[in-house]
N, C-alpha and C positions, 0 to 999 in steps of 0.2 A: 253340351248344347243339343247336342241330336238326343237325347233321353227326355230334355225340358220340350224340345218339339214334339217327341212322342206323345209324353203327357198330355200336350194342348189339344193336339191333333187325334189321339188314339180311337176317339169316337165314328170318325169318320172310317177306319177301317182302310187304310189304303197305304201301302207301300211308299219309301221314301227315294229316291234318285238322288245321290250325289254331283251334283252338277259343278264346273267350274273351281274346284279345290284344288290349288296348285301357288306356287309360289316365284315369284321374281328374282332369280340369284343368278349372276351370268357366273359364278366359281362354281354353280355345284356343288358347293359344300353342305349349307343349310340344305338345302332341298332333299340331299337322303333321308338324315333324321327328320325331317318336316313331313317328309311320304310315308316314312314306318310308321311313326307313330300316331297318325291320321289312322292308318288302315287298321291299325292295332286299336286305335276307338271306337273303329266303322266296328270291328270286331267282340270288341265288349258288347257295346248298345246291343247286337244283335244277341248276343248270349245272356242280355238282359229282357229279349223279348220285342227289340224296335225289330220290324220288318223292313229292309233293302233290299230293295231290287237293283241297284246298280252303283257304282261307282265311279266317275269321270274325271281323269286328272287334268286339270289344267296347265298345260296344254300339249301337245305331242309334238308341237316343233315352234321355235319363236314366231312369233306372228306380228298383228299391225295391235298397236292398242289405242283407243278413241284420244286419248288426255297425251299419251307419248309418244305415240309411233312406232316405231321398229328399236325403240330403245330398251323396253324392258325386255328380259333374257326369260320367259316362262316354261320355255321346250325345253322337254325330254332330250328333243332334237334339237341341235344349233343348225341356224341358218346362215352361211356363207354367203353374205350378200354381196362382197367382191369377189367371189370364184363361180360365180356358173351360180349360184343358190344350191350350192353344194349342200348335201345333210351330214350332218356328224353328228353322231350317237353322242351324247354324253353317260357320265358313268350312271346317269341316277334311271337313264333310259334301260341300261342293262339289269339295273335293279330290279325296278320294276314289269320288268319282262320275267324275273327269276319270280320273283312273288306271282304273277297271274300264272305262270307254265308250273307253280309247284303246288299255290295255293295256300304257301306258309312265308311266315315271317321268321328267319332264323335268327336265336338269339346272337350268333356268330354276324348276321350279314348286320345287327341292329348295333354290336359292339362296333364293329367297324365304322358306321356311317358316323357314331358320334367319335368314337377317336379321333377320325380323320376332320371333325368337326371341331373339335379341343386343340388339336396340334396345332389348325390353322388359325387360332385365336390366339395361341401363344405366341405363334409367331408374327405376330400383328397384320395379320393378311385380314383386308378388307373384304366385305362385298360390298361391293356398289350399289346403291338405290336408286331406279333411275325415278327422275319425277320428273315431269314439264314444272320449268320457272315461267315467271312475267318478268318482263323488262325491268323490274325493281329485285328479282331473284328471288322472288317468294313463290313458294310451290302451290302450283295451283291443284286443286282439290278434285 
């Protein structure tokens, strides 16, 4: 997608900002492999020539969201909202802290995030989606 934006856009001459790129998963699990391989695309497009100037993951710790609330799980950071609004790193926080302090995606940390992403599948472990219902249970949009 960011290479068909280039395309449309490239005339203009102006660098692109990754805004809001992030994912809902209160296990953690999805969100590693969901973060590599985002950055590993931010990372081709540019070795194909798109210009970035930034990159912003959504979001650094759970927050309020418009349609749900305080029910989708987006952060890096969890928010203890019965303990003080305690922060707790999750794993994908320390990840992503290893990729911006080294500036590499290791084939080692990228094996991991999906193993531990396969094992949790086999083992039927869920993530949860959160979405606002209406009084009928249908999700509202």
């Amino acid at each position: 997608m960011l290479l068909q934006f280039h395309e449309r856009y490239k005339h203009l001459n102006m660098p692109f900002i990754i805004a809001e790129n992030g994912i809902a998963d209160e296990t953690d699990l999805i969100r590693r492999p969901y973060l590599l391989e985002h950055l590993l695309a931010v990372y081709a497009a540019m070795n194909e020539g798109v210009s970035v100037l930034g990159y912003l993951f959504w979001t650094i710790s759970d927050n309020w969201e418009w349609a749900d609330g305080y029910g989708p799980k987006f952060g890096l950071v969890a928010v203890d909202r019965a303990n003080n609004l305690a922060r707790i790193p999750r794993p994908s926080y320390h990840l992503f802290s290893k990729v911006v302090n080294t500036g590499k995606v290791t084939r080692e940390d990228r094996e991991k995030a999906w193993n531990e992403l396969q094992r949790a599948a086999e083992e039927k472990k869920t993530r949860p989606f959160y979405r606002a219902v209406d009084k009928n249970g249908l999700m509202l949009a």
